[in-house]
C-alpha positions as CSV (number, residue, x, y, z in Angstrom):
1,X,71.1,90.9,74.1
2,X,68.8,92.0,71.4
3,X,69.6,95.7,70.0
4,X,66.9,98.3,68.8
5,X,68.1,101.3,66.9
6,X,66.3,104.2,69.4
7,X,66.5,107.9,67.8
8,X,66.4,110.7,70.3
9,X,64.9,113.6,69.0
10,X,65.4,117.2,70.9
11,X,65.3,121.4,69.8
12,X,68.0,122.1,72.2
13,X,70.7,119.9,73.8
14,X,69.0,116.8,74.4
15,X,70.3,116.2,77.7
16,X,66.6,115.8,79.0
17,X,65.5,113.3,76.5
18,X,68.9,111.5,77.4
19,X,68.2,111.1,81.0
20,X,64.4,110.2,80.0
21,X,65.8,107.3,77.9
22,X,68.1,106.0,80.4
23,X,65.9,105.9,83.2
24,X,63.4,104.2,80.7
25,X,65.5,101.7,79.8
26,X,67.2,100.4,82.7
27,X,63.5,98.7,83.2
28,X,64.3,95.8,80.1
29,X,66.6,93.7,80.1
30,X,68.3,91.9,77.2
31,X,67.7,95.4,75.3
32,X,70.8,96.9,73.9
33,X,69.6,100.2,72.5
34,X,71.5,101.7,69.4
35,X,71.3,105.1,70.1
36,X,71.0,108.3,67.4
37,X,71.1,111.3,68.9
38,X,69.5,114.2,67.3
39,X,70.1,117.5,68.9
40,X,69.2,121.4,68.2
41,X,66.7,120.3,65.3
42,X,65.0,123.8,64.6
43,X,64.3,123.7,61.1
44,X,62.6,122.0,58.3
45,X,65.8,120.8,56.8
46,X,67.2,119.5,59.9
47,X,64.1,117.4,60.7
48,X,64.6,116.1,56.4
49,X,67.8,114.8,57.5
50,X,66.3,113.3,61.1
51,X,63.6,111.1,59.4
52,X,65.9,110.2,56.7
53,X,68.0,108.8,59.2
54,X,65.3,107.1,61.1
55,X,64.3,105.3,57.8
56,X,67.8,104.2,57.8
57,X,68.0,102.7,61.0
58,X,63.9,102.2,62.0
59,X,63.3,102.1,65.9
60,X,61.0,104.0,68.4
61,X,61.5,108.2,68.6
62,X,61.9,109.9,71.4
63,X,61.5,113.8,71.2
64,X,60.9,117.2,72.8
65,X,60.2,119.1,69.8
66,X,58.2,122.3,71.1
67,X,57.5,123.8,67.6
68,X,54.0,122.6,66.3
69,X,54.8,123.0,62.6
70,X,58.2,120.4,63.0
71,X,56.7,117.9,65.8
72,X,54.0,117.5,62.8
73,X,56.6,117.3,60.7
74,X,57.9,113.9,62.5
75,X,55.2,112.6,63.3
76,X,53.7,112.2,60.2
77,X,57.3,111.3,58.9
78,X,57.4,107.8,61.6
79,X,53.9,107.3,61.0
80,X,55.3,106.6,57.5
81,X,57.9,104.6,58.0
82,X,55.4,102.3,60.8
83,X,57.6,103.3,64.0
84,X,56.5,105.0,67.7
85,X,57.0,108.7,68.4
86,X,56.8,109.8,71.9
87,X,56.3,113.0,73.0
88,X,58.5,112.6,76.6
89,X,57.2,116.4,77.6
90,X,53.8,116.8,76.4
91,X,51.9,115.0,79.2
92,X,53.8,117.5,81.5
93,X,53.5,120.5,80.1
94,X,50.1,120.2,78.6
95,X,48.8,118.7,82.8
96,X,50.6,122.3,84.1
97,X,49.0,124.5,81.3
98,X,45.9,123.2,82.6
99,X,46.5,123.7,86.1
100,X,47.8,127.1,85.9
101,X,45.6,127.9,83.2
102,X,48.7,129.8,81.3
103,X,49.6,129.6,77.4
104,X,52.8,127.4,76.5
105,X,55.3,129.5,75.1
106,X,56.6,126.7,72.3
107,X,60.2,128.4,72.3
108,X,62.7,125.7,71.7
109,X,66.2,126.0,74.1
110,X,64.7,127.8,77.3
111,X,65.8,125.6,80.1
112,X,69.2,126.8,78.7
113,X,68.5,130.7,78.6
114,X,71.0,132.7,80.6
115,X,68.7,134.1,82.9
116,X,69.5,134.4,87.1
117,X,69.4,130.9,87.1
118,X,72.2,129.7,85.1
119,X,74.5,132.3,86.6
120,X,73.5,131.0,90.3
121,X,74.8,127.5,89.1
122,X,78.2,128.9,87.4
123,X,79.0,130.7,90.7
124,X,78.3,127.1,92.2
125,X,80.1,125.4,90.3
126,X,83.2,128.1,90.6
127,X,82.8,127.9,94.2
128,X,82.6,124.1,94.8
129,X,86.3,123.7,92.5
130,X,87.6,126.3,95.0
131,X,86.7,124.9,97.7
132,X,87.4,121.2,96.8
133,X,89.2,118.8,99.5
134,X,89.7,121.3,102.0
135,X,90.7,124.8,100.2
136,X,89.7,128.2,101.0
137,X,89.0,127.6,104.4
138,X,88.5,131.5,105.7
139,X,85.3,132.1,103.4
140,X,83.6,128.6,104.6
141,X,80.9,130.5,106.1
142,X,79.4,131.4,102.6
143,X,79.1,128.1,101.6
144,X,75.4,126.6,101.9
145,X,76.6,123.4,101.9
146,X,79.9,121.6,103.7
147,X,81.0,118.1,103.0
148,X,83.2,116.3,105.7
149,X,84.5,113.2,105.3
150,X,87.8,110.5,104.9
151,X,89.3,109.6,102.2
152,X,87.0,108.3,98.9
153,X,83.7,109.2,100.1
154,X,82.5,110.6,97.3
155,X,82.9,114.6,98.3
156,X,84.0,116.0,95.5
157,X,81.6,113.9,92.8
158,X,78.8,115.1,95.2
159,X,79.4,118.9,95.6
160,X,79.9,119.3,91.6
161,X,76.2,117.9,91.5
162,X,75.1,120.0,93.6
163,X,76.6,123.1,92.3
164,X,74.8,122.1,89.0
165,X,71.9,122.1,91.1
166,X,73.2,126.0,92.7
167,X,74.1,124.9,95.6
168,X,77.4,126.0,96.6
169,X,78.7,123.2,98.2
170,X,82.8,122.5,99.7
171,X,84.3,119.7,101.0
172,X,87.3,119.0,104.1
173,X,88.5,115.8,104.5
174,X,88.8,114.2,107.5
175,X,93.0,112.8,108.0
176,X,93.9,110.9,111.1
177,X,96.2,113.1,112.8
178,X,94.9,116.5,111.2
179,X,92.7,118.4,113.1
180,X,90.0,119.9,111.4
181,X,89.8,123.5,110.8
182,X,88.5,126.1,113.0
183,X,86.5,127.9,110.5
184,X,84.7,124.5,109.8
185,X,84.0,123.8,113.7
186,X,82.4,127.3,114.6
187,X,80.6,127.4,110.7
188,X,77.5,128.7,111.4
189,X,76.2,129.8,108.0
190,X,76.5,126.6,106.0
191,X,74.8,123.0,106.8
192,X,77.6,120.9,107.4
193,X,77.0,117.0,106.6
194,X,79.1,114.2,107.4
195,X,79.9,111.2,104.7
196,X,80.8,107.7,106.0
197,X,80.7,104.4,104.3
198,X,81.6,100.9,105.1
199,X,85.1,100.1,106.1
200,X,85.2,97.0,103.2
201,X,83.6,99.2,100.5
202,X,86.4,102.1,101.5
203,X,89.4,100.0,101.2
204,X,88.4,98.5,97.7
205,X,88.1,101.9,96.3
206,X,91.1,103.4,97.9
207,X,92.8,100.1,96.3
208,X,91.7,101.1,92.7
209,X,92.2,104.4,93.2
210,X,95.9,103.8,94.0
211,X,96.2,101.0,91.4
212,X,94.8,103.7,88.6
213,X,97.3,106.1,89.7
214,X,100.3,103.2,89.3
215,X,101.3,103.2,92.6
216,X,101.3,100.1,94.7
217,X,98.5,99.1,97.4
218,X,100.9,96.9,99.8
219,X,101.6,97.6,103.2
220,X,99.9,101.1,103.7
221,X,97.4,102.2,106.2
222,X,95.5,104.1,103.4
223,X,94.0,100.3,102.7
224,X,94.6,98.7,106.0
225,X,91.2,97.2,106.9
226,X,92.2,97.6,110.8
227,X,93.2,101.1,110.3
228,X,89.8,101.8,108.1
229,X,87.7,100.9,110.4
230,X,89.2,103.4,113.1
231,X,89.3,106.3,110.6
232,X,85.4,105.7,109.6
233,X,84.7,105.0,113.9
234,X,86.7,108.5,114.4
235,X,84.8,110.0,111.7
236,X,81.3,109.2,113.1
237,X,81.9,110.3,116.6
238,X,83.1,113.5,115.2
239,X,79.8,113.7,113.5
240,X,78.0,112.7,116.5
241,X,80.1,115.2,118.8
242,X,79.0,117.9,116.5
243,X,75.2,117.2,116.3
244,X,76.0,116.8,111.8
245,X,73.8,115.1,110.1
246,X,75.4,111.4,108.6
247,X,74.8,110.0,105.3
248,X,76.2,106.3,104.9
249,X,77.2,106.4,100.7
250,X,78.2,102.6,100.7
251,X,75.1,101.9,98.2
252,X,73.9,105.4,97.0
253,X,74.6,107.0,93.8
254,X,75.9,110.5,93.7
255,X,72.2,111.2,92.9
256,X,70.9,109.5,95.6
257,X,73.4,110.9,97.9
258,X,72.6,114.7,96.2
259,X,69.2,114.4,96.9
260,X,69.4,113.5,100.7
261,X,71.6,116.6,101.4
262,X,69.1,119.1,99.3
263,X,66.6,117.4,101.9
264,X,68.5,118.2,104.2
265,X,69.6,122.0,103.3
266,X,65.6,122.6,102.6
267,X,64.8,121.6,106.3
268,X,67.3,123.7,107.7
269,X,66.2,127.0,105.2
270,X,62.8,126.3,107.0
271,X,64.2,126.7,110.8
Protein backbone atom coordinates (compact mmCIF):
# COMPACT_ATOMS: atom_id res chain seq x y z
CA UNK A 1 0.00 0.00 0.00
CA UNK A 2 1.32 3.42 -0.90
CA UNK A 3 -0.29 6.39 1.24
CA UNK A 4 -1.15 10.02 -0.04
CA UNK A 5 -1.89 12.70 2.40
CA UNK A 6 -5.59 13.89 0.80
CA UNK A 7 -6.97 17.21 2.52
CA UNK A 8 -10.70 17.60 2.36
CA UNK A 9 -11.68 21.02 2.22
CA UNK A 10 -15.62 22.02 3.05
CA UNK A 11 -17.67 25.54 4.42
CA UNK A 12 -20.01 23.38 6.31
CA UNK A 13 -19.83 19.82 7.66
CA UNK A 14 -18.01 18.08 5.12
CA UNK A 15 -20.03 15.18 5.03
CA UNK A 16 -20.54 15.62 1.13
CA UNK A 17 -16.97 15.93 0.23
CA UNK A 18 -16.52 12.75 2.56
CA UNK A 19 -18.80 10.53 0.62
CA UNK A 20 -17.28 12.12 -2.69
CA UNK A 21 -13.83 10.93 -1.58
CA UNK A 22 -14.81 7.57 -0.57
CA UNK A 23 -16.65 6.70 -3.50
CA UNK A 24 -13.58 8.10 -5.51
CA UNK A 25 -11.26 6.15 -3.92
CA UNK A 26 -12.58 2.77 -3.74
CA UNK A 27 -11.61 2.94 -7.69
CA UNK A 28 -7.42 2.52 -6.73
CA UNK A 29 -6.02 0.15 -5.25
CA UNK A 30 -2.75 0.02 -3.27
CA UNK A 31 -3.82 3.78 -2.24
CA UNK A 32 -3.95 4.30 1.43
CA UNK A 33 -5.19 7.87 1.65
CA UNK A 34 -4.06 10.04 4.83
CA UNK A 35 -6.96 11.98 5.35
CA UNK A 36 -7.21 15.80 6.83
CA UNK A 37 -10.29 16.89 7.27
CA UNK A 38 -11.10 20.49 7.12
CA UNK A 39 -14.57 21.50 8.04
CA UNK A 40 -16.77 24.87 8.56
CA UNK A 41 -13.82 26.99 6.84
CA UNK A 42 -15.59 30.44 6.49
CA UNK A 43 -12.97 32.79 6.99
CA UNK A 44 -9.71 34.13 5.84
CA UNK A 45 -7.88 32.90 8.95
CA UNK A 46 -9.37 29.57 8.85
CA UNK A 47 -8.29 28.97 5.21
CA UNK A 48 -4.36 30.48 6.66
CA UNK A 49 -4.41 27.57 8.91
CA UNK A 50 -5.93 25.06 5.95
CA UNK A 51 -3.01 25.69 3.47
CA UNK A 52 -0.50 25.84 6.22
CA UNK A 53 -1.49 22.43 6.89
CA UNK A 54 -1.54 21.34 3.37
CA UNK A 55 2.13 22.53 3.03
CA UNK A 56 2.75 20.39 5.87
CA UNK A 57 1.39 17.28 4.68
CA UNK A 58 1.29 18.08 0.51
CA UNK A 59 -1.46 15.84 -1.34
CA UNK A 60 -4.46 16.56 -3.75
CA UNK A 61 -7.53 19.02 -2.20
CA UNK A 62 -10.75 18.31 -2.27
CA UNK A 63 -13.28 21.19 -1.55
CA UNK A 64 -16.69 22.75 -1.67
CA UNK A 65 -15.87 26.12 -0.78
CA UNK A 66 -18.88 28.35 -2.17
CA UNK A 67 -17.40 31.83 -1.24
CA UNK A 68 -15.48 33.20 -4.31
CA UNK A 69 -13.11 35.42 -2.30
CA UNK A 70 -11.78 32.04 -0.09
CA UNK A 71 -11.93 29.25 -2.97
CA UNK A 72 -9.38 31.95 -4.61
CA UNK A 73 -7.90 32.11 -1.62
CA UNK A 74 -6.92 28.08 -1.91
CA UNK A 75 -6.42 27.91 -5.00
CA UNK A 76 -3.85 30.14 -5.52
CA UNK A 77 -2.48 28.81 -2.02
CA UNK A 78 -2.03 24.78 -3.77
CA UNK A 79 -1.08 26.30 -6.85
CA UNK A 80 1.90 27.34 -4.65
CA UNK A 81 2.78 24.69 -3.03
CA UNK A 82 2.45 22.47 -6.79
CA UNK A 83 -0.63 20.24 -5.59
CA UNK A 84 -4.44 19.59 -7.35
CA UNK A 85 -7.52 21.37 -6.05
CA UNK A 86 -10.82 20.04 -7.12
CA UNK A 87 -13.73 21.75 -6.99
CA UNK A 88 -16.24 18.34 -6.25
CA UNK A 89 -19.48 20.83 -6.78
CA UNK A 90 -18.76 23.21 -9.37
CA UNK A 91 -19.46 21.13 -12.45
CA UNK A 92 -22.92 20.54 -10.77
CA UNK A 93 -23.95 23.60 -9.83
CA UNK A 94 -22.51 25.74 -12.48
CA UNK A 95 -24.37 22.71 -15.45
CA UNK A 96 -27.96 23.52 -13.25
CA UNK A 97 -27.37 27.38 -13.19
CA UNK A 98 -27.29 27.05 -16.80
CA UNK A 99 -30.18 24.96 -17.17
CA UNK A 100 -32.41 26.84 -15.03
CA UNK A 101 -30.95 29.92 -15.93
CA UNK A 102 -31.00 31.07 -11.99
CA UNK A 103 -28.13 32.94 -10.00
CA UNK A 104 -26.09 30.70 -7.43
CA UNK A 105 -26.64 31.88 -4.10
CA UNK A 106 -22.74 31.14 -2.76
CA UNK A 107 -24.11 30.81 0.95
CA UNK A 108 -21.93 28.31 2.62
CA UNK A 109 -24.01 25.54 5.16
CA UNK A 110 -27.52 25.49 3.25
CA UNK A 111 -28.06 21.84 2.74
CA UNK A 112 -28.06 22.08 6.57
CA UNK A 113 -30.66 25.02 7.05
CA UNK A 114 -33.55 24.08 9.24
CA UNK A 115 -36.07 24.59 6.75
CA UNK A 116 -39.37 21.87 6.27
CA UNK A 117 -36.93 19.52 5.14
CA UNK A 118 -34.83 18.82 8.07
CA UNK A 119 -37.76 18.64 10.36
CA UNK A 120 -39.54 15.97 7.88
CA UNK A 121 -36.30 13.77 8.53
CA UNK A 122 -36.17 14.38 12.51
CA UNK A 123 -39.83 13.14 12.69
CA UNK A 124 -38.47 10.16 10.57
CA UNK A 125 -35.99 9.40 12.36
CA UNK A 126 -38.20 9.69 15.82
CA UNK A 127 -40.69 7.56 14.25
CA UNK A 128 -38.43 4.75 12.85
CA UNK A 129 -36.65 4.35 16.86
CA UNK A 130 -40.32 4.04 17.91
CA UNK A 131 -41.24 1.74 15.86
CA UNK A 132 -38.09 -0.42 15.71
CA UNK A 133 -38.45 -4.46 15.87
CA UNK A 134 -42.01 -4.48 16.16
CA UNK A 135 -43.22 -1.50 18.57
CA UNK A 136 -46.08 0.76 18.35
CA UNK A 137 -48.12 -1.50 16.51
CA UNK A 138 -51.67 0.52 16.71
CA UNK A 139 -50.24 3.68 14.66
CA UNK A 140 -48.61 1.31 11.80
CA UNK A 141 -50.89 2.77 9.40
CA UNK A 142 -48.89 6.18 9.40
CA UNK A 143 -45.92 4.72 8.52
CA UNK A 144 -44.92 5.04 4.69
CA UNK A 145 -42.80 2.44 4.92
CA UNK A 146 -43.03 -1.27 6.81
CA UNK A 147 -40.12 -3.65 7.03
CA UNK A 148 -40.86 -7.42 7.74
CA UNK A 149 -38.54 -9.75 8.15
CA UNK A 150 -36.51 -12.74 10.53
CA UNK A 151 -34.09 -12.32 12.56
CA UNK A 152 -30.69 -10.16 11.16
CA UNK A 153 -31.99 -9.00 8.01
CA UNK A 154 -30.88 -5.72 8.24
CA UNK A 155 -34.41 -3.89 9.32
CA UNK A 156 -33.41 -1.66 11.69
CA UNK A 157 -29.94 -0.42 9.74
CA UNK A 158 -32.30 0.12 6.81
CA UNK A 159 -35.26 2.13 8.23
CA UNK A 160 -32.69 4.68 10.07
CA UNK A 161 -31.47 5.31 6.41
CA UNK A 162 -34.38 5.85 5.24
CA UNK A 163 -35.64 8.15 7.90
CA UNK A 164 -32.47 10.26 7.04
CA UNK A 165 -33.81 10.18 3.74
CA UNK A 166 -37.80 11.21 5.52
CA UNK A 167 -39.19 8.40 5.04
CA UNK A 168 -40.77 7.08 8.09
CA UNK A 169 -40.07 3.69 7.95
CA UNK A 170 -40.85 0.61 11.02
CA UNK A 171 -39.91 -2.74 11.19
CA UNK A 172 -41.84 -6.37 12.67
CA UNK A 173 -39.97 -9.23 12.80
CA UNK A 174 -41.03 -12.33 11.62
CA UNK A 175 -40.58 -15.28 14.87
CA UNK A 176 -41.61 -18.85 14.25
CA UNK A 177 -44.45 -19.37 16.36
CA UNK A 178 -45.55 -15.60 16.64
CA UNK A 179 -48.16 -14.50 14.55
CA UNK A 180 -47.87 -11.33 13.03
CA UNK A 181 -49.88 -8.55 14.04
CA UNK A 182 -53.21 -7.60 12.78
CA UNK A 183 -52.54 -4.02 12.36
CA UNK A 184 -49.62 -5.13 10.00
CA UNK A 185 -51.89 -7.60 7.90
CA UNK A 186 -54.91 -5.23 7.16
CA UNK A 187 -52.05 -1.97 6.84
CA UNK A 188 -53.34 -0.19 4.08
CA UNK A 189 -51.54 3.09 4.36
CA UNK A 190 -47.93 2.07 4.39
CA UNK A 191 -45.93 -0.08 1.63
CA UNK A 192 -45.04 -3.04 3.32
CA UNK A 193 -41.77 -4.91 1.97
CA UNK A 194 -40.52 -8.13 2.88
CA UNK A 195 -36.50 -8.79 3.71
CA UNK A 196 -35.07 -12.40 3.12
CA UNK A 197 -31.54 -13.49 2.59
CA UNK A 198 -29.69 -16.69 2.27
CA UNK A 199 -30.07 -19.26 4.90
CA UNK A 200 -25.88 -19.63 5.12
CA UNK A 201 -25.39 -15.81 5.13
CA UNK A 202 -28.26 -15.71 8.11
CA UNK A 203 -26.67 -18.20 10.34
CA UNK A 204 -23.13 -16.59 10.13
CA UNK A 205 -24.42 -13.34 11.25
CA UNK A 206 -26.77 -14.59 13.81
CA UNK A 207 -23.38 -16.47 15.02
CA UNK A 208 -21.44 -13.20 15.48
CA UNK A 209 -24.15 -11.51 16.67
CA UNK A 210 -24.42 -13.89 19.57
CA UNK A 211 -20.69 -14.37 19.96
CA UNK A 212 -20.39 -10.19 20.28
CA UNK A 213 -23.04 -10.30 22.85
CA UNK A 214 -20.88 -13.32 24.95
CA UNK A 215 -23.26 -15.70 24.78
CA UNK A 216 -22.64 -19.15 23.26
CA UNK A 217 -23.79 -20.22 19.55
CA UNK A 218 -24.07 -24.20 20.36
CA UNK A 219 -27.01 -26.12 20.11
CA UNK A 220 -29.73 -23.33 19.36
CA UNK A 221 -32.23 -23.14 16.59
CA UNK A 222 -31.38 -19.36 16.29
CA UNK A 223 -28.18 -20.82 14.09
CA UNK A 224 -29.57 -24.15 13.15
CA UNK A 225 -28.98 -24.29 9.35
CA UNK A 226 -32.12 -26.79 9.12
CA UNK A 227 -34.19 -24.59 11.20
CA UNK A 228 -32.94 -21.37 9.01
CA UNK A 229 -33.87 -22.50 6.09
CA UNK A 230 -37.62 -23.07 7.25
CA UNK A 231 -37.82 -19.67 8.89
CA UNK A 232 -36.54 -17.85 5.60
CA UNK A 233 -39.10 -20.66 3.30
CA UNK A 234 -41.93 -19.43 5.97
CA UNK A 235 -40.97 -15.95 5.50
CA UNK A 236 -41.25 -15.83 1.67
CA UNK A 237 -44.60 -17.61 1.43
CA UNK A 238 -45.86 -15.07 3.83
CA UNK A 239 -44.62 -12.48 1.40
CA UNK A 240 -45.95 -14.27 -1.50
CA UNK A 241 -49.44 -14.90 0.37
CA UNK A 242 -49.58 -11.26 0.89
CA UNK A 243 -48.74 -9.97 -2.71
CA UNK A 244 -45.36 -7.80 -0.66
CA UNK A 245 -42.79 -7.00 -2.54
CA UNK A 246 -39.19 -9.22 -1.59
CA UNK A 247 -35.88 -7.85 -1.46
CA UNK A 248 -33.13 -10.69 -1.11
CA UNK A 249 -30.18 -8.45 1.20
CA UNK A 250 -27.63 -11.44 1.07
CA UNK A 251 -25.17 -9.02 -1.13
CA UNK A 252 -26.65 -5.47 -0.89
CA UNK A 253 -25.48 -2.77 1.23
CA UNK A 254 -27.90 -0.89 3.35
CA UNK A 255 -27.65 1.60 0.51
CA UNK A 256 -28.36 -0.60 -2.03
CA UNK A 257 -31.10 -2.17 -0.16
CA UNK A 258 -32.44 1.77 0.74
CA UNK A 259 -32.55 2.60 -2.68
CA UNK A 260 -34.73 -0.37 -3.96
CA UNK A 261 -37.44 0.28 -1.30
CA UNK A 262 -37.54 4.27 -2.19
CA UNK A 263 -38.12 2.66 -5.80
CA UNK A 264 -40.46 0.93 -4.56
CA UNK A 265 -42.48 3.52 -2.26
CA UNK A 266 -42.15 6.10 -5.49
CA UNK A 267 -44.18 3.49 -7.70
CA UNK A 268 -46.70 2.92 -5.32
CA UNK A 269 -47.15 7.16 -4.66
CA UNK A 270 -47.77 7.00 -8.44
CA UNK A 271 -50.86 4.42 -8.32
Amino acid sequence: MTSHHLHLVSDATGETINSVARACLVQFEGIEPIEHVWSLIRTAGQMDKVLEGIDNHQGAVIYTIVNERLRQHLVEGCRKVGVPCIPVLDPVIGTLASYYGAEIKGRPGLQHALDSEYFNRMEAMNFALAHDDGQQFADLNAADVVLAGVSRTSKTPTCIYLANRGIKAANVPIVPGCPLPDELLEAEGPLVVGLTKDPESLVQVRKNRLRSMGESDDETDYVDINQVRDEVTMARRLFAAQGWPVIDVSRRSIEETAATIMGHYARSKEL
